[in-house]
C-alpha positions as YAML, in Angstrom:
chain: A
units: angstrom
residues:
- id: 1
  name: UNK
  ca: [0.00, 0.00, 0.00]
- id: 2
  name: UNK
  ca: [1.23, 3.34, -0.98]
- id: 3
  name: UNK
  ca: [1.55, 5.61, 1.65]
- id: 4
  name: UNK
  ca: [-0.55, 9.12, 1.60]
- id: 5
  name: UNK
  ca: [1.04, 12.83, 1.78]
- id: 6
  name: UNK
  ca: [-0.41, 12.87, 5.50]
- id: 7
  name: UNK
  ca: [1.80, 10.06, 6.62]
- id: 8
  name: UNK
  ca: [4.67, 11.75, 6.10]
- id: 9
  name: UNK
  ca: [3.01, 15.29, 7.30]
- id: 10
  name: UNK
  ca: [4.82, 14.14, 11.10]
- id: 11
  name: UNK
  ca: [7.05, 11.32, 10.28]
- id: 12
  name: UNK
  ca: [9.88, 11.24, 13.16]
- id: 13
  name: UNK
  ca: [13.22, 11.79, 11.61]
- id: 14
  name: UNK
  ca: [15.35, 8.30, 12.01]
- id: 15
  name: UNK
  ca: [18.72, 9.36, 12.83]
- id: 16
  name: UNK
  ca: [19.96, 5.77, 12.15]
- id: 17
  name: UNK
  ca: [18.48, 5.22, 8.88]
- id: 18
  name: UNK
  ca: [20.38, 4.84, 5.68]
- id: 19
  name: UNK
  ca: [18.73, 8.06, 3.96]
- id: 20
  name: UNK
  ca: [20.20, 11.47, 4.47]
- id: 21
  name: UNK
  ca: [18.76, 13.43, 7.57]
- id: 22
  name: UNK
  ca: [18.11, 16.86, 4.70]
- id: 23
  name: UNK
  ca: [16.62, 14.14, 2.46]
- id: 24
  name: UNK
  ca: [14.35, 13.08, 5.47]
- id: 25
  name: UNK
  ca: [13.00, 16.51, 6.81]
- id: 26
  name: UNK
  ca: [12.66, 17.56, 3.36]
- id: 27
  name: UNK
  ca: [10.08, 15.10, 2.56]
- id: 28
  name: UNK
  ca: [8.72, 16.28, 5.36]
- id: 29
  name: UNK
  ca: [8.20, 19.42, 4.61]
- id: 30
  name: UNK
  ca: [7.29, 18.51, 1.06]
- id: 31
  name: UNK
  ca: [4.57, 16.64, 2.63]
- id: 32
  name: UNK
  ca: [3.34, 19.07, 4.62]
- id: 33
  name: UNK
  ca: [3.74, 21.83, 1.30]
- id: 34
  name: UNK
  ca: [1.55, 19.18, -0.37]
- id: 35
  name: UNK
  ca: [-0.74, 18.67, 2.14]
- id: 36
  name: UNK
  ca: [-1.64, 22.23, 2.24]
- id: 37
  name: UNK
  ca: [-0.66, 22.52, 6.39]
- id: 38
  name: UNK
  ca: [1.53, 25.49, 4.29]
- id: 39
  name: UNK
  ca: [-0.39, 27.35, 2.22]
- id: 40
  name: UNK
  ca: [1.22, 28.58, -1.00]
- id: 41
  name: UNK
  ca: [2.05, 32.51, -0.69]
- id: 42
  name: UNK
  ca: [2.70, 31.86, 2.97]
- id: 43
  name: UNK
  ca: [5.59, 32.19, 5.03]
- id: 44
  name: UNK
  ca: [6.75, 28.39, 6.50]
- id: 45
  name: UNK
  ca: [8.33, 28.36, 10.03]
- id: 46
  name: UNK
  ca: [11.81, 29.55, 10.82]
- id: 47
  name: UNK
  ca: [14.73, 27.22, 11.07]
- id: 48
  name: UNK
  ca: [15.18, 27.57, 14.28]
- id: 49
  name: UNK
  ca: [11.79, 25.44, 14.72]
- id: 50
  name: UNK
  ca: [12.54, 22.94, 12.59]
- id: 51
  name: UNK
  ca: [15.82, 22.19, 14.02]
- id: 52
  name: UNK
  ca: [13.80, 21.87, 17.41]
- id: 53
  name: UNK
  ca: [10.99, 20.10, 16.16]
- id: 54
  name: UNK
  ca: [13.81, 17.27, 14.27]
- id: 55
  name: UNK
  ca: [16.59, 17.33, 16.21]
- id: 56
  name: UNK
  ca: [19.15, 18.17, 13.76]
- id: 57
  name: UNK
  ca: [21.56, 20.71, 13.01]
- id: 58
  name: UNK
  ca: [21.00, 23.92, 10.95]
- id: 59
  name: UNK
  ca: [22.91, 23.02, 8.17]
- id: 60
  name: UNK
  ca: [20.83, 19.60, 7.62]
- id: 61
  name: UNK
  ca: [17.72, 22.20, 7.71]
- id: 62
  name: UNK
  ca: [18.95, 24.70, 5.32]
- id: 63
  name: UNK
  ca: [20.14, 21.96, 2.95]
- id: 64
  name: UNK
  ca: [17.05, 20.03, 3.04]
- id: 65
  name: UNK
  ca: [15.33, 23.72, 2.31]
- id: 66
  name: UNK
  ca: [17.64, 24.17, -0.27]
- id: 67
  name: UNK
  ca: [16.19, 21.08, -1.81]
- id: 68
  name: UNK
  ca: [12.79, 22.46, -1.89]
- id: 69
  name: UNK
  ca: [13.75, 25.72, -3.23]
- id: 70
  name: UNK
  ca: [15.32, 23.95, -6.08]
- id: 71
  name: UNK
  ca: [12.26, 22.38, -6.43]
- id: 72
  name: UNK
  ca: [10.54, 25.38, -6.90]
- id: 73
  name: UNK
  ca: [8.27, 24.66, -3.81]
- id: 74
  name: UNK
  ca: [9.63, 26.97, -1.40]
- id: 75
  name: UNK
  ca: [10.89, 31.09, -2.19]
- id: 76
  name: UNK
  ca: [13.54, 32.77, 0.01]
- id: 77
  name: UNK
  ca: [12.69, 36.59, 0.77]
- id: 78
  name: UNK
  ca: [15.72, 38.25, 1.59]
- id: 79
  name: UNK
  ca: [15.00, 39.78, 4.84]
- id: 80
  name: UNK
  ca: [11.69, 38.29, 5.00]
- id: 81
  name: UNK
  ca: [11.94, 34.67, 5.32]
- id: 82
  name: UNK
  ca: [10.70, 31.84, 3.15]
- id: 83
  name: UNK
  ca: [7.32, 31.47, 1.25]
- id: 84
  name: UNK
  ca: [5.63, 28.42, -0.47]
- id: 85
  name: UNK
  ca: [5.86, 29.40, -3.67]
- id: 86
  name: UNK
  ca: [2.86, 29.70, -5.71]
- id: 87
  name: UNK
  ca: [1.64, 31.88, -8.26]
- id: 88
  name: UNK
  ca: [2.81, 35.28, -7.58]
- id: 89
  name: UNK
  ca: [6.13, 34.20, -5.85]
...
């Protein structure tokens, strides 16, 4: 059975698994963009909350949001922050 976005929407990072901790949170997020928990147009959390809410280290965070930005599903906003991108990003 395939699994549904929602599944992955709070999927507990495994810090002993054989895929990359930025792969890992940024499925997560990508769930979550997909989900719609983060509206397009709208600013996503800071980093400082994801590295809380998955245990890792900033750099894991802003590469696995680097990932989504070159996926075109997240914007950065210099002094702003970062959006979900959507159609006036």
């Amino acid at each position: 059975m395939k699994a549904q976005v929602s599944d992955y929407c709070y999927m507990a990072i495994d810090l002993d698994g054989p895929e990359f901790l930025r792969d890992q949170v940024a499925a997560i997020l990508r769930a979550r963009i997909e989900s719609g928990e983060y509206p397009p147009r709208r600013r996503i959390p800071p980093e400082a909350e994801f590295i809380e809410e998955f245990g890792v280290s900033r750099p894991t965070v802003r590469a696995a949001l680097a990932i989504l930005e070159d996926e075109g599903r997240i914007v950065t906003r210099r002094g702003k922050g970062r959006f979900v991108a959507g159609a006036e990003s």
